[in-house]
C-alpha positions in Angstrom: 3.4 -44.4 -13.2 6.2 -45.3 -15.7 6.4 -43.7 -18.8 8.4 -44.6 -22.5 10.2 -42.4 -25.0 8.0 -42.6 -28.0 9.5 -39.7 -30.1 13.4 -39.0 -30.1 14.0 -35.6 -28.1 15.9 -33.4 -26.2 14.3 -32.6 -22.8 15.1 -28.6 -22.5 13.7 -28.9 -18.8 16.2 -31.2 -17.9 19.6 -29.9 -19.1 19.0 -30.8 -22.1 19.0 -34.6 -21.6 18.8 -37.0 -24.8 16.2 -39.0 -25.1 15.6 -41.6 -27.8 12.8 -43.9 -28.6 11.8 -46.7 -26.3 13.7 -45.4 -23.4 12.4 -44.6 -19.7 10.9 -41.3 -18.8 12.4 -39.8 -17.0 16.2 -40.9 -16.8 17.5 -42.7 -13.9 18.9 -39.7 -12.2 15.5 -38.2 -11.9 12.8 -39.1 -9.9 9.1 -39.1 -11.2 7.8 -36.9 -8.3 10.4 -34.0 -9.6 8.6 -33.8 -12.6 5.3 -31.7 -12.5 2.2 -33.1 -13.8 1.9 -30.2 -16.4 5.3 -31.5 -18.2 3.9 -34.8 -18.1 1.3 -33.7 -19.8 2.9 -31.3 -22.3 5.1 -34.5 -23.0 2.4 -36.9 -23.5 0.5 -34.9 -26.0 1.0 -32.3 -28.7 0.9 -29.4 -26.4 4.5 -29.3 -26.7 7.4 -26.7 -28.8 7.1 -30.3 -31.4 3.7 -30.6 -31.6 4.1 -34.5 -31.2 3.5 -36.9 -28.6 7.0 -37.6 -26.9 6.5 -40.2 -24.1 3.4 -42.7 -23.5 2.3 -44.0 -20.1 3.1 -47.9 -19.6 2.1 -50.5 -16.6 5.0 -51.6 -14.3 4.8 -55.3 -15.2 4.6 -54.2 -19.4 7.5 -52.1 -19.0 9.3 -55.0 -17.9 7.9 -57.3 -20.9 9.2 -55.0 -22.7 12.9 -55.2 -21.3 12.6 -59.2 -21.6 11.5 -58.7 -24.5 15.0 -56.8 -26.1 17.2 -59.6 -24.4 
């Protein structure tokens, strides 16, 4: 599963690495099965230190629609 930055934030699980709307969670340096399902889930709803929903889940193929999209 892909996710997208929603919500501008600074991940303080991942040395603190910037992430602003409409970007990929998580970065290119990490890999999705480092990432445990309970921060996934603390990031995807308000169960969080922001109370906000950071990141949303997105398909493979609309990720890429998306991408196309910006060009």
């Amino acid at each position: 599963m892909k996710y997208e930055v929603i919500e501008d934030f600074v991940d303080l699980e991942d040395n603190n690495h910037e992430y602003s709307k409409n970007d990929e969670y998580p970065h290119k340096d990490k890999k999705i099965e480092d990432i445990s399902k309970e921060r996934i889930k603390a990031l995807s709803t308000k169960n969080n230190k922001r109370n906000k929903v950071l990141i949303k889940a997105v398909k493979e193929d609309q990720k890429e629609e998306t991408k196309n999209a910006k060009k």
